[in-house]
N, C-alpha and C positions, 0 to 999 in steps of 0.2 A: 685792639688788633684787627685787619681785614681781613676779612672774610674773601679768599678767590679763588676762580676759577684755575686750571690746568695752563689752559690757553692763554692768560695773562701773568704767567710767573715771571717773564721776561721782565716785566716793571718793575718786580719786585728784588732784585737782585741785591743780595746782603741783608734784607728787611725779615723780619719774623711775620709770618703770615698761618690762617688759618683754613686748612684745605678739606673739605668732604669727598670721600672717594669711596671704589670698593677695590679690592685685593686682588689683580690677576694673576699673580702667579708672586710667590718668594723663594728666597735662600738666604741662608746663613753662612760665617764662614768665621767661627772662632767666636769674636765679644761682635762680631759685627752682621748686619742682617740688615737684608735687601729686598724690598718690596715693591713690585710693578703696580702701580696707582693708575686707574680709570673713573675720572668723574661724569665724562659726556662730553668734554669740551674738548681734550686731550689723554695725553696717557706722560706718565712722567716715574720718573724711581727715588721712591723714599730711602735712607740710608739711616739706618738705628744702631745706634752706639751704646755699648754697656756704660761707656764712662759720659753718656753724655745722660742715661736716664737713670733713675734708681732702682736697687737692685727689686723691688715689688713690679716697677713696672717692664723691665727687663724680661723675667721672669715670665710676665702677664702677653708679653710680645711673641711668645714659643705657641701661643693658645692660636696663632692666626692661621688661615685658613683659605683657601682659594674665594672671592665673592664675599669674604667678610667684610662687612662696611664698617666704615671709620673716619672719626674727626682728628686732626694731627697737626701740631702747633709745630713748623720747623723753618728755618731759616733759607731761605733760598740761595742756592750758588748756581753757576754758570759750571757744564761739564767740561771737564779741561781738553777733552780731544772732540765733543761733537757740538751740533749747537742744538742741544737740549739742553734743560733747565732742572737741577733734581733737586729734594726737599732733603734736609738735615735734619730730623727730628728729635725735637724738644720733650715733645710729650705729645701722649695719645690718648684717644678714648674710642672703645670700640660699641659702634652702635648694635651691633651683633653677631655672632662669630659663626659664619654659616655652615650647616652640615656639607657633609662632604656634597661635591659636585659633581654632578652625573656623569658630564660632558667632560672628556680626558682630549690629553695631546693625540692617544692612537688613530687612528682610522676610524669612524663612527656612519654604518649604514643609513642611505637617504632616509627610510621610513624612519630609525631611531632617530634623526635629526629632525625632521619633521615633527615627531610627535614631542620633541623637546623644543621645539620651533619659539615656545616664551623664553626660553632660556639662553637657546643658539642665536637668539637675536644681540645677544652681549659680547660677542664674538668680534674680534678685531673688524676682517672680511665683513661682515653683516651689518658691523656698522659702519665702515665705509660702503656701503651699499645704497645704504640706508639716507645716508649725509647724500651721495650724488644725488640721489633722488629727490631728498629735498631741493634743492642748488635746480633741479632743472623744473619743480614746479613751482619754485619761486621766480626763476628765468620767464619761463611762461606767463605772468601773472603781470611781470614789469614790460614785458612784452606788447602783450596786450594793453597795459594802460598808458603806454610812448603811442600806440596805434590807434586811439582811439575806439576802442571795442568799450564794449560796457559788460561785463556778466550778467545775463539772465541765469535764474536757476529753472532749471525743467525738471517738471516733474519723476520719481521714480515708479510710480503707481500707472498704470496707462488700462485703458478700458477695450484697446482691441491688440489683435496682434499686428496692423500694418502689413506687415509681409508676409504670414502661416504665422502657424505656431509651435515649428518644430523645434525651434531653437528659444522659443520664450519658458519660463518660470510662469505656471498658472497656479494665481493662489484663490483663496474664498476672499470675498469681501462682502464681509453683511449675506445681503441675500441676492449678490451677484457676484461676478470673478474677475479678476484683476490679471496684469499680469506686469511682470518686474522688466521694467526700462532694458532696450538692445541699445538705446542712443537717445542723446536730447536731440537731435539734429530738428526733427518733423516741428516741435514745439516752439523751438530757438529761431525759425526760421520766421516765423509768427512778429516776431522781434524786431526783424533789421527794417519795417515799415515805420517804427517809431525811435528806432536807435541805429540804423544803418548800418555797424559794425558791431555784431553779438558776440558772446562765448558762455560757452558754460564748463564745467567741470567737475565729474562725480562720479561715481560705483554705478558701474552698469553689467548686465546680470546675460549667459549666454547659457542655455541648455544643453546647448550641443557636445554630443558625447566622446571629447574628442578627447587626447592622452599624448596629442604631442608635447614640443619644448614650447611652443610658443604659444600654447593656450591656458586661461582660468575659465572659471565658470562666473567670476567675478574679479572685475579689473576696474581700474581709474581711467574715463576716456575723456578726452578736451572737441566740444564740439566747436565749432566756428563758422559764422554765416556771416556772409557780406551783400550789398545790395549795390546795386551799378558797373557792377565788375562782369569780364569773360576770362576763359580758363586760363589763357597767359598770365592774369593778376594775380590769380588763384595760387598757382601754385608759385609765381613771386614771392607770398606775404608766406607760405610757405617754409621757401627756401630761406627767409629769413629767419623766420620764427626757428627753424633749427638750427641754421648760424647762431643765432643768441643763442640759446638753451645750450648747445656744446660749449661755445665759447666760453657760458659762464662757467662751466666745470672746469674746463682747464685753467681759467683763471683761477679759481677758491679751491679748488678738491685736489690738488698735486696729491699731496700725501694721502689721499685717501687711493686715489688711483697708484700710488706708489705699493699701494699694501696689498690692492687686488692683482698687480704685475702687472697691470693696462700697460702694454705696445699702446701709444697714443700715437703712433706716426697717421693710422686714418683719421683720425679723430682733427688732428690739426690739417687734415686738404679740404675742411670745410670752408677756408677759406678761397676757396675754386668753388667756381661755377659747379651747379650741380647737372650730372648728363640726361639727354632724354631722347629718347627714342620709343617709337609708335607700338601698338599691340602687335601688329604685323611684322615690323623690323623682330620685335623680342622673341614671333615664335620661331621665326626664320634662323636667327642666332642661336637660339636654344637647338632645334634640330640638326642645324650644321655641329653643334655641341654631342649630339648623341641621344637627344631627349626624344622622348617617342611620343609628346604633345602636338596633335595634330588641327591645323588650321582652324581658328572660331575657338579652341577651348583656351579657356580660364587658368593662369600659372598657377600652378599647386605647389606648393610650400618647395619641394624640392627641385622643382624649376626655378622660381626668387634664389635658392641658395645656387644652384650654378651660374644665374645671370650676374648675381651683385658680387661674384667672386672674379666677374672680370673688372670689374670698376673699383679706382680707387675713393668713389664716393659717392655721396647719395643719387641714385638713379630715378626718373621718375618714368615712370610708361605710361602712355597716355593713348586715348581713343581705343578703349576694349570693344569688342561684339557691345551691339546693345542688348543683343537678347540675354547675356549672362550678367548685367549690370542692373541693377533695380531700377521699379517704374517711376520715378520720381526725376530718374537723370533724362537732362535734353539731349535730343539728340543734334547728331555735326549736321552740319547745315549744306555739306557737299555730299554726302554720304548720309543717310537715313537709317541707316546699319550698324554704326558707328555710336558709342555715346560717347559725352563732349565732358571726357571724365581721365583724371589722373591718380595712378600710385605711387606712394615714392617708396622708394627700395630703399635701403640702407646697406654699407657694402659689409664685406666679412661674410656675405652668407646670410645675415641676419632677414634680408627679407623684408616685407614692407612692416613699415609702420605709419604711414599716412596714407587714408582712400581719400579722394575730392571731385567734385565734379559740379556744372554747372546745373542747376534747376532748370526743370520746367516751368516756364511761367506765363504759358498760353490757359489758359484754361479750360477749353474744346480739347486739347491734345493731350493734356494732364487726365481727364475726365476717360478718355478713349484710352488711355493706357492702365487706369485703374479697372477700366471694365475686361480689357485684353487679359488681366492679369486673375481677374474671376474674386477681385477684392470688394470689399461692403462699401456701396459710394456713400451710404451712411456714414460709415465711420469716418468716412473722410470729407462730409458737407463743409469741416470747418478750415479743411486744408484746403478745399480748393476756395474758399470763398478768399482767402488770400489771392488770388489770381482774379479777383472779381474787382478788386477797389485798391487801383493803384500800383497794380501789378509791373515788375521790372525786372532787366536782366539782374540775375544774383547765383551767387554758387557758395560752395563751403565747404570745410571739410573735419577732417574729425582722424585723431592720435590716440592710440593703445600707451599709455605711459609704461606702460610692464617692460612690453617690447622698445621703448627708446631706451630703459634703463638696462635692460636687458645689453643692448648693443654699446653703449657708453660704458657699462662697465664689463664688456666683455664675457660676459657671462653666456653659458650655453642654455639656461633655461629659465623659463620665466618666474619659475616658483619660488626664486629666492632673491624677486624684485620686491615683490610687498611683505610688509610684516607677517600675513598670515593669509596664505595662498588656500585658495579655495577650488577645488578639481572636483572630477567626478568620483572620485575616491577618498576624499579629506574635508570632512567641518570640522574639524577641531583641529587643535584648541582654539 
């Protein structure tokens, strides 16, 4: 007899088949009893008959329980009114028949969810969450190898802070101090000299003591560096890269987006052009809006959520102050004031989820902006010797995956992108 999955019962229609699952939810109703099945693959309803088992194992069927797991020998049929697939069961055997379950149909407080966070991971919602998420760092991954990129891995260990160290994780190392990766970008970029087209992708770690929706203290970022390109390419390979990534959800993940109630109407204008307009145009826009952000400053989370709520799609702004943008960005080449840097916004309010911009790659000017910025030209001998041998135009950019999954599936907060969200108030579990 085979052994399968949820997601493949369809093949098996009329055939007796053997399913491993756990129990989401049953009822009974007379000699007959009805059990919601969850393997990982799908979800599907067993139907257990008095007269089709005997009366020991009947009997043994009353002992089930919410999350009990079990092996269950039943015949496949076709539902007469949907196109699901449910199991007639022959016969069972229970791997173990779980204590009661914490987590009920009521209402249940964010901390108490949180702290049941191995558990609420089993959860219909959690795990289509979970599935989109997969879908778009596998989208990412096919992405990148149609385009020619290669994965470097960057390090998470780093021996200076780059930019202060108000927002880094300082730990011991031996008998000096370390501290935990903001981004591969600086190392990855080391790369596109022998590989032209880089990325990386891993846990990167932020101190900052922040308590909105849109922040972890640890999250999954996608770095990317290219070599030979200016910002139009940039944020091209971009707007592709997230063309794919959505597309692939709405291809694979219906039902999973069916269960989160995803409105996919934005989701599908990703096939439009995405819009863009300058730092100047955004604050101009924003203040005719009502915002009280004033000329030169940097959009604050709640300026992104007024801007991308006039777009029905990903916006990108480009050419911020260069004094608010890091030493590492070139600057525009008509304007001095200016760096030659883009964000892409995401609409719904969600705000950005792509920074990019082009490199410096003078090396007197890289030099003169790391001393402007009061940083170690030590720490940095080996970044600039990059700019010493061989040096070209190149830019890059770099994705929060929290926040695309956050926006793809609708969700208002980050914490319940990754398995096990990490805040200024949460290490555990």
């Amino acid at each position: 007899m085979e052994k399968v999955f949820i997601r493949d019962l369809e093949k098996f229609v009329d055939k007796e088949v053997e399913v491993s699952a756990w129990v989401t939810n049953f009822r009974s109703s007379g000699k007959i009893a009805f059990w919601q099945l969850r393997d990982g693959s799908g979800f599907s309803q067993a139907i257990l008959s008095s007269t089709d088992l005997s009366d020991d194992k009947w009997e043994e069927s009353k002992k089930v329980s919410i999350e009990t797991s079990v092996k269950i020998i039943a015949k496949v049929a076709k539902h007469p009114k949907k196109d699901e697939y449910e199991l007639q069961v022959k016969d069972f055997e229970f791997y173990q028949i779980a204590d009661e379950y914490p987590i009920g149909k009521k209402d249940h407080g964010v901390d108490f969810l949180m702290d049941n966070r191995h558990l609420w991971l089993r959860s219909s919602k959690q795990i289509a969450i979970q599935k989109i998420r997969n879908t778009l760092i596998q989208a990412n991954y096919d992405y990148m190898s149609k385009n020619s990129f290669t994965k470097i891995d960057a390090p998470i260990l780093t021996p200076n802070a780059c930019e202060g160290t108000t927002e880094l994780f300082e730990i011991d190392y031996f008998d000096d101090k370390a501290y935990l990766s903001q981004s591969g970008q600086l190392y990855i970029e080391s790369a596109i000299f022998a590989h032209n087209r880089v990325f990386d992708f891993g846990p990167v770690f932020r101190a900052e003591k922040s308590k909105t929706r849109r922040h972890l203290t640890e999250f999954w970022m996608m770095d990317a560096e290219m070599a030979f390109i200016d910002l139009d390419d940039n944020m091209n390979v971009q707007e592709e890269l997230i063309r794919h990534m959505v597309t692939a959800v709405l291809e694979n993940n219906k039902a999973d987006l069916e269960i989160l109630e995803r409105d996919t109407k934005a989701l599908e204008n990703i096939i439009k052009p995405f819009h863009k307009i300058t730092h100047v145009e955004a604050v101009k826009m924003l203040q005719d809006m009502g915002s009280d952000i004033k000329d030169g400053e940097d959009l604050g989370a709640d300026d992104e959520t007024i801007l991308t709520k006039k777009f029905d799609n990903p916006l990108f702004v480009t050419h911020y102050p260069a004094k608010i943008k890091s030493f590492y960005m070139k600057r525009n080449a008509k304007d001095d004031s200016l760096a030659e840097c883009s964000d892409l916004l995401a609409p719904e309010g969600y705000g950005e989820i792509i920074g990019g911009s082009q490199r410096e790659d003078d090396y007197d000017t890289l030099l003169q902006r790391i001393k402007e910025e009061k940083l170690s030209q030590e720490d940095f001998d080996w970044y600039l010797d990059l700019r010493k041998y061989g040096s070209v135009p190149h830019g890059g950019f770099g994705f929060g995956l929290e926040r695309i999954v956050a926006w793809v599936c609708g969700i208002q907060h980050v914490r319940e992108t990754i398995p096990f969200p990490r805040t200024i108030n949460r290490l555990k579990p």
